[in-house]
N, C-alpha and C positions, 0 to 999 in steps of 0.2 A: 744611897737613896732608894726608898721602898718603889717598886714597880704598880703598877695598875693593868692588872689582868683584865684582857679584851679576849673576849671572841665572837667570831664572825660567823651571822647563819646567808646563805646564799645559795644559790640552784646554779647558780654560773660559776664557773672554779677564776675563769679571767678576774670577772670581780673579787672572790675572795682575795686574790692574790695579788690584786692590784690594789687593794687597801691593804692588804697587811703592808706589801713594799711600802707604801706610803708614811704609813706608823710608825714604819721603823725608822725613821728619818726622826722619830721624834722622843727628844729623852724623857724617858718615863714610863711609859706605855711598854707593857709585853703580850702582842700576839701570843694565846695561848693553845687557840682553836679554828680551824676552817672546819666548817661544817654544813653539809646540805640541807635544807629545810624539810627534814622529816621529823616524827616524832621518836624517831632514833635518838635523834639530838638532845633532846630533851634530858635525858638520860647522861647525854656523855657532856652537858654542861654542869647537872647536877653533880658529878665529881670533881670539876673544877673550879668549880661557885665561882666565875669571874667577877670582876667588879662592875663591868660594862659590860653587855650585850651588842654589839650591832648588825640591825637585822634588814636585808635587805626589801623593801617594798615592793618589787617586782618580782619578786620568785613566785609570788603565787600570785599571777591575775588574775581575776575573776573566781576569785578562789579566797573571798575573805575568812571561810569559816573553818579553813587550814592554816591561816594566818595563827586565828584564835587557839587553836588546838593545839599549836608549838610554844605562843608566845605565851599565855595564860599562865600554865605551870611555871614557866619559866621567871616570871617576873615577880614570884614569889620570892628568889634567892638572888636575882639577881635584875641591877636595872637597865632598861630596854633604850634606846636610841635607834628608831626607824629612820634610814637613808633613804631619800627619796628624790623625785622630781619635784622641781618647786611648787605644783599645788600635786596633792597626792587627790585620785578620782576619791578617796573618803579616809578617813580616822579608821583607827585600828581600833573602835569601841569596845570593852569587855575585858581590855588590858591595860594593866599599869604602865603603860608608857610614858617618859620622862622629859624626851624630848624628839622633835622630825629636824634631820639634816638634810638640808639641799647636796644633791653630786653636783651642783655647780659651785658650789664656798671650795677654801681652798683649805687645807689638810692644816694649816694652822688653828684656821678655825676650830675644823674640827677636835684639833689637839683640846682646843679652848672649851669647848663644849662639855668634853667628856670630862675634864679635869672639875670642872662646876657642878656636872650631873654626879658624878661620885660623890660628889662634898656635900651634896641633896639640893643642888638646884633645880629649877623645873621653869620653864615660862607658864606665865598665867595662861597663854590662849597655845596650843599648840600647833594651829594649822591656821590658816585661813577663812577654813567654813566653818559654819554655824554649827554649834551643835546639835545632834540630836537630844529625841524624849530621850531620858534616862530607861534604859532595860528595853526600848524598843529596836525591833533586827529589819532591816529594812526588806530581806527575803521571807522573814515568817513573822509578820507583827504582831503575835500574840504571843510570840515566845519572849523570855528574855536572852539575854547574850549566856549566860553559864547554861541556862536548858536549851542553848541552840550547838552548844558546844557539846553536851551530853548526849543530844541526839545523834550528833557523827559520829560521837564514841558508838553510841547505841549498835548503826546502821552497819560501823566496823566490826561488830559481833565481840565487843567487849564488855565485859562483866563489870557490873556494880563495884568491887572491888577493885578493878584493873583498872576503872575511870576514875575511885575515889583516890588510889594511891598515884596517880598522874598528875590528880588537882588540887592533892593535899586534903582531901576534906573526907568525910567517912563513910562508909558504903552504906551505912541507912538515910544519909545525905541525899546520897545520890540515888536511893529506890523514891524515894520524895521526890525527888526533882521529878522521875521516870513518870512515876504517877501524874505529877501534874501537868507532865509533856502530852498525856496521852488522854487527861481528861479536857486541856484547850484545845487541844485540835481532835477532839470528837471521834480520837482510835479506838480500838479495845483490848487488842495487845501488843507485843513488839515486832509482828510477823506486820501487821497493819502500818507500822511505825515505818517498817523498812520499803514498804512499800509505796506509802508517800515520800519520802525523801527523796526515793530511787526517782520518783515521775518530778520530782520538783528539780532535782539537779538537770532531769534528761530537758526539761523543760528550760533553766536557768540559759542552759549551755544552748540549749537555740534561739532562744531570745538574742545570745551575745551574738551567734554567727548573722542576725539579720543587718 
């Protein structure tokens, strides 16, 4: 019987390890990957090309547009199943995602799931809430979700090419994107680019401590 290669992105090694144990309990399915939610990962999925992704929703609170930065790439080659709390605080917008698992269904389920999402099913609604405008970022409303992606690359002091071979797409792609990143929000170069992000994150992050 052919296997269906899984692997697991998470910040917590408990949870990696406590769904793998669980998977394994299920014939078919082969753990091929525990991995932390870096853009390390990205890389060391790319030589496994699994069939299934699953990626924890909690590894990065407050921290959607690291979500995007991991998952993005990745769901070019392979498809995504977000674990989550039964309402997740929002949709992972800007990624091909497949389908959101409850950590409270039980590991048949989820057998159930992934065996479906491989075969290309997907539920019509994936979450509960409502969707958003199509390309609207709820921290920078003028951007869309790939030029919000590009800007972190940006801020990370990565090169047009570093960002276009991450997201598959081509480095005059992504000096386009640059451009138009910096002509919506009224920058003038990339030193000015890094500069607002830097105040907008320092700003994000005390908002959440209020």
């Amino acid at each position: 019987m052919s296997h269906l290669k899984i692997s697991i992105l998470s910040d917590f090694i408990c949870f990696r390890e406590g769904i793998t144990a669980l998977l394994r309990t299920q014939e078919g399915l082969m753990v091929v990957q525990e991995l932390e939610c870096t853009t390390a990962a990205i890389e060391q999925v790319k030589i496994q090309v699994p069939h299934i992704v699953l990626y924890d929703y909690h590894s990065c609170p407050h921290k959607r547009l690291d979500s995007l930065m991991i998952l993005e790439p990745i769901s070019v080659f392979s498809k995504v199943i977000v674990l989550c709390t039964p309402l997740p605080e929002q949709e992972l917008r800007g990624v091909n995602i497949y389908a959101y698992h409850s950590v409270e269904q039980s590991v048949e389920e989820l057998n159930g799931l992934i065996w479906k999402v491989a075969a290309g099913y997907r539920p019509a609604k994936l979450s509960l809430e409502e969707p958003a405008t199509e390309g609207e970022t709820p921290e920078y409303p003028f951007l869309t979700n790939r030029e919000l992606t590009i800007a972190k690359y940006v801020v990370r002091g990565m090169t047009s090419k570093e960002i276009g071979d991450i997201l598959g797409i081509a480095s005059k792609t992504v000096e386009v994107h640059r451009y138009n990143i910096l002509k919506k929000l009224r920058l003038s170069n990339t030193s000015s680019l890094v500069n607002f992000m830097t105040a907008q994150a320092i700003k994000g992050n005390a908002d959440d401590e209020i």
